[in-house]
N, C-alpha and C positions, 0 to 999 in steps of 0.2 A: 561371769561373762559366758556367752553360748558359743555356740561354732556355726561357722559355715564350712560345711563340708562337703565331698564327692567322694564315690565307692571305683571301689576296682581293685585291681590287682596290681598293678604299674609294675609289671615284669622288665626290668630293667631302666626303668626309667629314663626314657628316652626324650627327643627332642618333643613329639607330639604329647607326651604326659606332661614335657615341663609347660606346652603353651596350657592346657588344664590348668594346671598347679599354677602357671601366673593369673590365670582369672578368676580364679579363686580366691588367693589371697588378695585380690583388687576388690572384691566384691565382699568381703567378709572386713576390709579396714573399711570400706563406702558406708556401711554399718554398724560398723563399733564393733565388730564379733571376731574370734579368734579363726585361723584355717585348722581343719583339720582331714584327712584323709582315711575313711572306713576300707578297711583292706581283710586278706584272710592269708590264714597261715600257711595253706596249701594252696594252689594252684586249684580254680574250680573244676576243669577240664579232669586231672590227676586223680580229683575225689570222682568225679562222676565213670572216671575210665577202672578206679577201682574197681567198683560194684560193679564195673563190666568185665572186668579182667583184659584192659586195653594196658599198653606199657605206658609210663609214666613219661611224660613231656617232659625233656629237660632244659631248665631255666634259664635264665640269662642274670638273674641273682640270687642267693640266698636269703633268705630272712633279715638278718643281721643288714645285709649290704643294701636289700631296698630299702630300708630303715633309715641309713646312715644317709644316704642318698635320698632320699624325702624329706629330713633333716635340714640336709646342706641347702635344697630348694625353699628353704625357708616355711614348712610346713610346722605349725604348731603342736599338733598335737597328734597323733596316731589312735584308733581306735582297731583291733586287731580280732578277729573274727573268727571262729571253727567254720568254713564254710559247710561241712556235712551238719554242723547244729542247725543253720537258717537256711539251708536249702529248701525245707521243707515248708519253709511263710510263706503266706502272701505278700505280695507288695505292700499292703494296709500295715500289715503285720509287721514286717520287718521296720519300714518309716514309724512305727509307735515306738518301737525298739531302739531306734538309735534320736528321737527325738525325747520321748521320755525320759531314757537311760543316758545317753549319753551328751544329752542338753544340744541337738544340732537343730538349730533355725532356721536354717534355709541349707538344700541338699541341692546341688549341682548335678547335672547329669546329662554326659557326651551326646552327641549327634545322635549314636546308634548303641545308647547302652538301654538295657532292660536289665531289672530285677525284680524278684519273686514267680512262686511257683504257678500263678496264675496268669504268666506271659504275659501279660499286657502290654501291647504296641506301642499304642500311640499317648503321643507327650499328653495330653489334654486326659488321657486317664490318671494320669499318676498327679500332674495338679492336681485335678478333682479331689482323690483320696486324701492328697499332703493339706488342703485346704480346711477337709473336715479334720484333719488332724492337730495341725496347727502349724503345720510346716511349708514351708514356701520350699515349691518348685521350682527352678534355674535351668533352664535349657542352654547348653554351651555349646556354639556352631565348629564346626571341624576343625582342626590347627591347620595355617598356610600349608606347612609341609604335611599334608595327611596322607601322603602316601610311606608315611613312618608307620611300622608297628613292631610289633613283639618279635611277632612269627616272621617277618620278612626279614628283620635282624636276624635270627635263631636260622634261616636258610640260609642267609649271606654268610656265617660261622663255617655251618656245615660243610658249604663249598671252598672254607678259607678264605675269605673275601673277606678280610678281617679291614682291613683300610674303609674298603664301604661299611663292613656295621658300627667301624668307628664314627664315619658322619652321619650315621642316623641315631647314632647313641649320643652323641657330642660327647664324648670323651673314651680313652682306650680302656677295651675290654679287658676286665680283671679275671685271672684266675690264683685264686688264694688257695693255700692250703700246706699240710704239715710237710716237713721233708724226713724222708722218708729213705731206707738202705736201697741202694739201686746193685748194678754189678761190677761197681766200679774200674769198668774201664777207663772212665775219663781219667783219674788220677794218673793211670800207666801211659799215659798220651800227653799228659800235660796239660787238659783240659779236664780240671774236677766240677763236675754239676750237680749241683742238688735235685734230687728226685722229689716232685711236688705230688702227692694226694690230693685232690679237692675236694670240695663236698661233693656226696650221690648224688644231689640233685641240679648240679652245675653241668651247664652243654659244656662238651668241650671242643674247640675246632677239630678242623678235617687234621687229618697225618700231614705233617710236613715240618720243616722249619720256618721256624717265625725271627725278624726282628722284633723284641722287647726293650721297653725304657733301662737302660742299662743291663739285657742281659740277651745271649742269645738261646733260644728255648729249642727243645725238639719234641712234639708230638707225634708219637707213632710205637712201632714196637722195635725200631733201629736194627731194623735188618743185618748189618755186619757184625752184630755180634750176636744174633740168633734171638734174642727176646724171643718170648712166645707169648708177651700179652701189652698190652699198652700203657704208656707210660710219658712222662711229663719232666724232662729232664732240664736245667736251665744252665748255661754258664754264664759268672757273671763277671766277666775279665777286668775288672776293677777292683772286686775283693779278694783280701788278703786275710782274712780274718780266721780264725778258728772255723771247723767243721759246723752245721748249722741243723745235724741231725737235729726231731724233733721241734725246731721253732719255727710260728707261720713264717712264710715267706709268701709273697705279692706280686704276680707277676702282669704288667701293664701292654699288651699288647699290639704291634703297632704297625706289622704287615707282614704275609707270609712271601719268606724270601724264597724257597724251589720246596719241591716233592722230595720225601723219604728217599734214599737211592742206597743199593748194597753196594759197598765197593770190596775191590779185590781185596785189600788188605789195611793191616790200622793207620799206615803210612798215608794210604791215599785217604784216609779219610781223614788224618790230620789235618792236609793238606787242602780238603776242601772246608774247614773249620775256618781256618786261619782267612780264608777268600770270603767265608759267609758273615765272619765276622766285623769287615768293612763295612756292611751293610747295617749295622746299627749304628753306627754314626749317622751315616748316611740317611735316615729314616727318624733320629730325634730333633738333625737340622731343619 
């Protein structure tokens, strides 16, 4: 059985990728043919800012996590890319490549996407080529909510607006990753956190405390007790279990409660723990 398929990145996957990814698999069962989703390892932007020596954009998923998440949208199959390999085809080129190779019948393609190196604009080019190829061309018109994207999500983070890039992601932002020795104040407080690592290539919100699905998080360098570099600490006042050194731990984000703040002493800072901590009820009702 062939595919019908669409290219991109799907950085997050958000509300606008899912209306894609629903017309896609509507138009590939209207056919008999499986969905599948042509993507690349890297972030195209990342590989091209390489060879410029531009810093790397950071993500809104890992690898693993767009995966799992184009999975759960019910995408069949995945076809997975070195974008610095095909940077360098043409559109003819690349369409023989994922038609030939990778058996896809008809390729789907957004409002305003282009690919290959030879730019080509306009929709009625790239029919053309797919025609002499043997592949059908799909023009898909903008999702209702199109003013969803990648980048508008990754600025709403930046500024902490974690609740708005929850509704344009339709689900709360994850940050995964190992736990890790911190300076463990919390313990001498009463409040023990696990220190989260993420991946290098995960944004991380602006400094502040966040309500999380069962935990409250602090991103920043926690000022009252002098950090000098940034850091991802969660407590999760419902476990009781053994220390969690080394195992992933998930954390599901779901509004940022106030800004970083030094306080005089570890008392007062308990004391505003214990008041910030009401707020994750308050935010999973």
């Amino acid at each position: 059985m062939g595919y019908a398929a669409t290219i991109g990145f799907f950085d997050g996957v958000h509300k606008g990728h899912r209306f894609l990814l629903g017309e896609l698999r509507r138009i590939a069962a209207e056919n008999g043919l499986q969905s599948a989703v042509i993507t690349f390892d890297e972030h195209p932007e990342n590989v091209l800012g390489r060879n410029a020596s531009f810093a790397s954009k950071p993500l809104l998923t890992t690898t693993e996590e767009r995966t799992k998440l184009l999975k759960e949208a019910g995408i069949d199959e995945l076809f997975l890319f070195h974008f610095d390999v095909i940077q360098q085809m043409t559109a003819a080129e690349f369409m023989r490549v994922v038609h030939d190779r990778c058996g896809v019948e008809i390729l789907l393609m957004g409002y305003d996407h282009q690919f290959g190196s030879d730019r080509l604009t306009e929709f009625a080019d790239y029919a053309a080529l797919g025609k002499e190829i043997g592949l059908q061309i799909v023009a898909v018109s903008e999702a209702p909510d199109g003013a969803v994207s990648s980048s508008k999500i990754r600025k709403a983070l930046l500024a902490g607006e974690v609740a708005r890039a929850n509704d344009m992601l339709g689900y709360a932002y994850t940050l995964s990753g190992t736990v890790v020795h911190g300076n463990g104040v919390g313990h001498t407080i009463g409040f023990p956190t696990a220190n989260i690592q993420p991946d290098a290539c995960k944004l991380v919100p602006a400094s502040g405390v966040y309500a999380a699905e069962g935990a409250l998080v602090n991103i920043g360098t926690n000022p009252t007790v002098g950090n000098d570099h940034m850091t991802i600490e969660a407590y999760f006042p419902d476990y009781h279990g053994s220390d969690l050194y080394g195992q992933t731990v998930t954390l599901r984000l779901l509004r940022r409660i106030r800004d970083e703040k030094k306080f005089a002493s570890l008392d007062e800072l308990k004391t505003q723990i214990q008041t910030d901590l009401k707020s994750i009820k308050q935010y999973e009702e």
